[in-house]
C-alpha positions as MATLAB code, in Angstrom:
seq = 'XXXXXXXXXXXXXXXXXXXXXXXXXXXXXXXXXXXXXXXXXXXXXXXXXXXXXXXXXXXXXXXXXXXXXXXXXXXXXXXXXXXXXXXXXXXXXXXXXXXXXXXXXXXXXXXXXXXXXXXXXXXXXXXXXXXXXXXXXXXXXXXXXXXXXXXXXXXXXXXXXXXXXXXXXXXXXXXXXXXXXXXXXXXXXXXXXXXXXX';
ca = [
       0.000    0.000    0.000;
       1.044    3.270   -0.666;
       1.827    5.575    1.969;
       0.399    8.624   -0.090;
      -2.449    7.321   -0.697;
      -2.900    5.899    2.520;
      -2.605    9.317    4.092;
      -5.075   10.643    1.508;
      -7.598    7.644    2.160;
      -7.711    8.387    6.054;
      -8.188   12.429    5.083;
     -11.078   11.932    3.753;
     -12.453    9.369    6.159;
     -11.685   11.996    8.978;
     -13.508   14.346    5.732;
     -16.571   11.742    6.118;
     -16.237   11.921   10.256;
     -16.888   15.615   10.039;
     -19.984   15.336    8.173;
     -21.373   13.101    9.891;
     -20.861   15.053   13.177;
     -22.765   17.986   11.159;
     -25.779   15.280   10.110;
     -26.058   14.812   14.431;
     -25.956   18.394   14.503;
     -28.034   19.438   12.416;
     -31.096   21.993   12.577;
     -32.568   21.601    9.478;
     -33.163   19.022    7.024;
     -31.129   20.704    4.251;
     -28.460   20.451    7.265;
     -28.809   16.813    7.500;
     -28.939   16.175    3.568;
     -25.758   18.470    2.749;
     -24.238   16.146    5.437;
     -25.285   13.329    3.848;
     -24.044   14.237    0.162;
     -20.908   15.180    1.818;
     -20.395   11.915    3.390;
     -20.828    9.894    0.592;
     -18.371   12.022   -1.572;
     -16.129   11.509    1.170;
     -16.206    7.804    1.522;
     -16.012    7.553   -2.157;
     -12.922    9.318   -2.650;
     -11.544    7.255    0.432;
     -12.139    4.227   -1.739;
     -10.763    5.606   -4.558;
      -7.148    6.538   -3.033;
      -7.023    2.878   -1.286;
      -7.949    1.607   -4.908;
      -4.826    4.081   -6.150;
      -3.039    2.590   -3.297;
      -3.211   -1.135   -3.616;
       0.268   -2.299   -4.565;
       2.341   -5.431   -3.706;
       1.470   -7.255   -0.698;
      -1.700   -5.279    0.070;
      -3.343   -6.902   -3.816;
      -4.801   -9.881   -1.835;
      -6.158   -7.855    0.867;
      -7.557   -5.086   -1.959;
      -9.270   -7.651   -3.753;
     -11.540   -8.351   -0.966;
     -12.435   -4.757   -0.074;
     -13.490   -4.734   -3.453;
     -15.468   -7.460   -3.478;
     -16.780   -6.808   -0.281;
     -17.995   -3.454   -1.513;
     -19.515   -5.081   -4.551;
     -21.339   -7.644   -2.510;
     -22.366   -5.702    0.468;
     -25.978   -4.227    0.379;
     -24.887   -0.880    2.256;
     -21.405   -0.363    0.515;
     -23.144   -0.931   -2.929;
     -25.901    0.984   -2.188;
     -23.189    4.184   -0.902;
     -21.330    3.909   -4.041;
     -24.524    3.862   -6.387;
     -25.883    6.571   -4.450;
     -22.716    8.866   -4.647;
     -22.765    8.172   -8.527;
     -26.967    8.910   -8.655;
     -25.745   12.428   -6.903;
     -23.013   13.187   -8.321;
     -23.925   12.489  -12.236;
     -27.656   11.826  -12.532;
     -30.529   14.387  -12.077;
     -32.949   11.848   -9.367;
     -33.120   13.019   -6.039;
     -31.022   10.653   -3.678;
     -33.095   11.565   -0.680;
     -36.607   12.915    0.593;
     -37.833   14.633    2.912;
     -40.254   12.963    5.164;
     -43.229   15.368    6.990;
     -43.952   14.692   10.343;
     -46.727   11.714   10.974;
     -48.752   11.229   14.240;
     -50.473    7.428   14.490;
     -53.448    6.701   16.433;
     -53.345    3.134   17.309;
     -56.752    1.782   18.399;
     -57.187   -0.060   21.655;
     -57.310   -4.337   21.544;
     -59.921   -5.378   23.506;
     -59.476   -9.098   24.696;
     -61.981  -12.377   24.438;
     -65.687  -11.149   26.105;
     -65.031   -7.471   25.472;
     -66.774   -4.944   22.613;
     -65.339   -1.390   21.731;
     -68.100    0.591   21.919;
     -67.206    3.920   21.780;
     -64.218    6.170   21.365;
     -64.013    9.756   22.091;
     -61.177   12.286   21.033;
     -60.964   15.356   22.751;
     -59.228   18.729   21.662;
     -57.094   18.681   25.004;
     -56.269   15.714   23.118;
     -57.364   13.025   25.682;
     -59.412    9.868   24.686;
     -61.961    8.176   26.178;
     -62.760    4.863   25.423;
     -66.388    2.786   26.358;
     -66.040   -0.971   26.632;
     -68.707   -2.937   27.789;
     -68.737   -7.184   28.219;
     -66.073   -8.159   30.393;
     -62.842   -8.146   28.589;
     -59.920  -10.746   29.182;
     -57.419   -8.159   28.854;
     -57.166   -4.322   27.355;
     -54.689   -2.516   25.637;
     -55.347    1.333   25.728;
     -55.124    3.249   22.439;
     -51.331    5.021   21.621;
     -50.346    8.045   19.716;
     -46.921    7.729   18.246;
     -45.467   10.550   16.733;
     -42.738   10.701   14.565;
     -40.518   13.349   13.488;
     -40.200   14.966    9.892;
     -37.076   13.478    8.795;
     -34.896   12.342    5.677;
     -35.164    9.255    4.096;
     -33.030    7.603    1.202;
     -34.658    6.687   -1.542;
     -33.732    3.953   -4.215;
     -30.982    4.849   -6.967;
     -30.816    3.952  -10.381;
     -27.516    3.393  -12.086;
     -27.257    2.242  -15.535;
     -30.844    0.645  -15.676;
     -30.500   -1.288  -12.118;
     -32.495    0.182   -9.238;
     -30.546   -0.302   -5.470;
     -32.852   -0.200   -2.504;
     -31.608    1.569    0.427;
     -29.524   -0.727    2.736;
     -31.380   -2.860    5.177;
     -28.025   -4.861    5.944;
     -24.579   -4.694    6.356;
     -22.225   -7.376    6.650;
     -25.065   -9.502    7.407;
     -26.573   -7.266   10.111;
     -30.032   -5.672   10.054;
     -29.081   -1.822    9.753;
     -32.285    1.003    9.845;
     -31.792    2.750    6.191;
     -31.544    6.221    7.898;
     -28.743    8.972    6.522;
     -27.003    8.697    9.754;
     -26.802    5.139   10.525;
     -26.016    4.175    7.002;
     -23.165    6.870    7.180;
     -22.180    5.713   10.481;
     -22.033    2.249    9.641;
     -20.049    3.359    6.110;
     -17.585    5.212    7.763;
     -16.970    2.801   10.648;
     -15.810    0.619    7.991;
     -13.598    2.579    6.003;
     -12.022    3.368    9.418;
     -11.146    0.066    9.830;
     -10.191   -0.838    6.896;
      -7.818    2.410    6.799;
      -5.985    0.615    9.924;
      -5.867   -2.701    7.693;
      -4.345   -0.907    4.780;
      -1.776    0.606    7.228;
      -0.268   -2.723    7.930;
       0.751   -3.453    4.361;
       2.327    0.182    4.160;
       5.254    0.106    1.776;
       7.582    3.164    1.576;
];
């Protein structure tokens, strides 16, 4: 491995680091998507100067990273979505409004829902009448507006945002897919530094 490009490879991971420090930081959703864009530019050119890199006894070792990012539903699905953003004209991201769910009550075995009442102080009141085995009270759950990644399209093939990396479930959310993404670059910086030829 080249030390160069070594050194260039872990300047933009610390690159990728920063934005995603600005993505937890962030205030705005155009906050957290510049973060995001600037993540995966970072992590691609981090890949790019260990592919410039790869010499000698490091080939072996190279060869798998590559594959690895070939194979892997979140690596392949960073690299496609860097290209989508940085040569096509689709969105790579969306922002998602804030939702509220209502989810109704479960009344158990001997039990009837009879009634339920929503109030503008925003208290419920539910009417059950039998005599219920067991009752689960209705829940509001309310989620935040966010962004979410969307599928790319490169060259006619459509990836789905990541739902697993290296064989572990993974939420598709900007942050934990550029946590996750960056987390392995870092390592495989320190990998790279072992085959470090001057």
């Amino acid at each position: 491995m080249d030390r160069k490009a070594l050194e260039r490879a872990a300047g933009h991971v610390a690159e990728a680091q920063r934005c995603m420090v600005s993505m937890k930081a962030a205030t705005s959703l155009d906050e957290l998507e510049r973060g995001w864009i600037g993540c995966l530019t970072a992590t691609q050119r981090a890949f790019s100067k260990l592919d410039a890199g790869a010499k000698g006894k490091s080939s072996a070792w190279h060869g798998k990273v590559k594959k690895q990012r070939r194979e892997d539903p979140l690596l392949q699905y960073a690299h496609q979505a860097r290209h989508a953003e940085e040569h096509g004209v689709e969105n790579v991201t969306a922002k998602a409004d804030a939702q509220t769910f209502f989810r109704l009550p479960v009344v158990g075995k001997g039990g009837k829902l009879d009634r339920i009442t929503m109030f503008d102080d925003g208290h419920v009141h539910v009417e059950v009448s039998g005599n219920p085995t067991s009752f689960t009270p209705p829940q509001f759950e309310f989620v935040a507006e966010t962004v979410r990644l969307l599928p790319v399209v490169n060259c006619g093939q459509t990836y789905a945002p990541p739902v697993f990396h290296l064989g572990i479930p993974v939420e598709p959310t900007p942050l934990n897919v550029a946590d996750a993404l960056v987390s392995y670059l870092t390592s495989k910086v320190e990998e790279a530094a072992k085959f470090v030829v001057d």
